[in-house]
C-alpha positions as CSV (number, residue, x, y, z in Angstrom):
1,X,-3.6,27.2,-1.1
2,X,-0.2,25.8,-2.1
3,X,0.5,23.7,-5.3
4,X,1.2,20.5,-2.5
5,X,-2.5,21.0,-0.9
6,X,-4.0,21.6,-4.4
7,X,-3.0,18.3,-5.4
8,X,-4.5,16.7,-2.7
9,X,-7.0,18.8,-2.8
10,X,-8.0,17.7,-6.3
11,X,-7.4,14.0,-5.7
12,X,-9.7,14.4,-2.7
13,X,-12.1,15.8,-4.9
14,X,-11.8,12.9,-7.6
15,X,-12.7,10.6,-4.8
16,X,-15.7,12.2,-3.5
17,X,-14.3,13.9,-0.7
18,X,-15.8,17.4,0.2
19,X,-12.7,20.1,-0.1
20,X,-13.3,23.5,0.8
21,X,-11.2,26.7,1.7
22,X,-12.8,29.0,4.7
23,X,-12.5,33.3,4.1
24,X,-9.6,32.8,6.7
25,X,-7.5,30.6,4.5
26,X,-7.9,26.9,5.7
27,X,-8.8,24.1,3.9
28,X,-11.1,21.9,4.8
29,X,-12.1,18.0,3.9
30,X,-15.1,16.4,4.5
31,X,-14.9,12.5,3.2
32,X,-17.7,11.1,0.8
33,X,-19.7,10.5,4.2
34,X,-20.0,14.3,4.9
35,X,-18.1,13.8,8.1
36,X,-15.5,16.6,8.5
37,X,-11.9,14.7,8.7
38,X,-9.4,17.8,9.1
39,X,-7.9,21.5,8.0
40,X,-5.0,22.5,7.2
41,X,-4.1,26.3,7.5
42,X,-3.1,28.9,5.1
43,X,0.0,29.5,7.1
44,X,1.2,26.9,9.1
45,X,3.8,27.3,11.7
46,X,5.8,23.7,11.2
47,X,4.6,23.2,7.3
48,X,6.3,19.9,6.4
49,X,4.9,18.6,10.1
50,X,2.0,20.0,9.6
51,X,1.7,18.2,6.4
52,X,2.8,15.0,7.7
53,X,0.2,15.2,10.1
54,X,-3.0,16.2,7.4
55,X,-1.9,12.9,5.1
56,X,-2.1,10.7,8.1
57,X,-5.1,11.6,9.0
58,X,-6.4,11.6,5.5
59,X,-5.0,8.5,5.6
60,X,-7.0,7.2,8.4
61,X,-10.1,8.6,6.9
62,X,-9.1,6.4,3.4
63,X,-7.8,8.5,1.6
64,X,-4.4,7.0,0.3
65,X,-1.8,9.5,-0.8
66,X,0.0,9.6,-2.9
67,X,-2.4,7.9,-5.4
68,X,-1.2,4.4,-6.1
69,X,0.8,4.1,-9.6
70,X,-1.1,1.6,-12.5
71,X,1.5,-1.2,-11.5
72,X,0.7,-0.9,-7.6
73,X,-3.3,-1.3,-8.6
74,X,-2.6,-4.1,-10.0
75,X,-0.3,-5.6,-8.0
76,X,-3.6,-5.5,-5.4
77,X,-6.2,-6.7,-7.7
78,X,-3.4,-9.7,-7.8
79,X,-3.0,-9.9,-4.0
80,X,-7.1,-9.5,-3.5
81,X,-6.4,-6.4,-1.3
């Protein structure tokens, strides 16, 4: 797993999500639901596309990334969103 997944990985985690890593190297993230979302593989062939296409559909799922900073939080609470 890369440091770039890891993070994601772990902020998944924080959030409830289900994050796993198969004996052939993908990742895999269930959300809080247990519903599997999407992988991404040890050895992608396009990495930075392929990584554009795992944090939209995280983001899909709800997952925001990357994690909003103290000021955006409460710039939301502010806006009611």
């Amino acid at each position: 797993m890369n440091v770039e997944i890891r993070r994601i990985a772990a902020w998944a985690r924080k959030n409830g999500w289900n994050v796993y890593d198969t004996r052939n190297g993908y990742t895999h993230f269930r959300d809080p639901r247990g519903n599997w979302v999407t992988y991404y593989p040890a050895t992608p062939s396009r990495p930075r596309a392929r990584m554009e296409q795992l944090l939209g559909e995280l983001n899909k799922a709800g997952l925001r990334w990357p994690p909003a900073s103290s000021s955006g939080r409460r710039s939301r609470r502010r806006r009611g969103d």
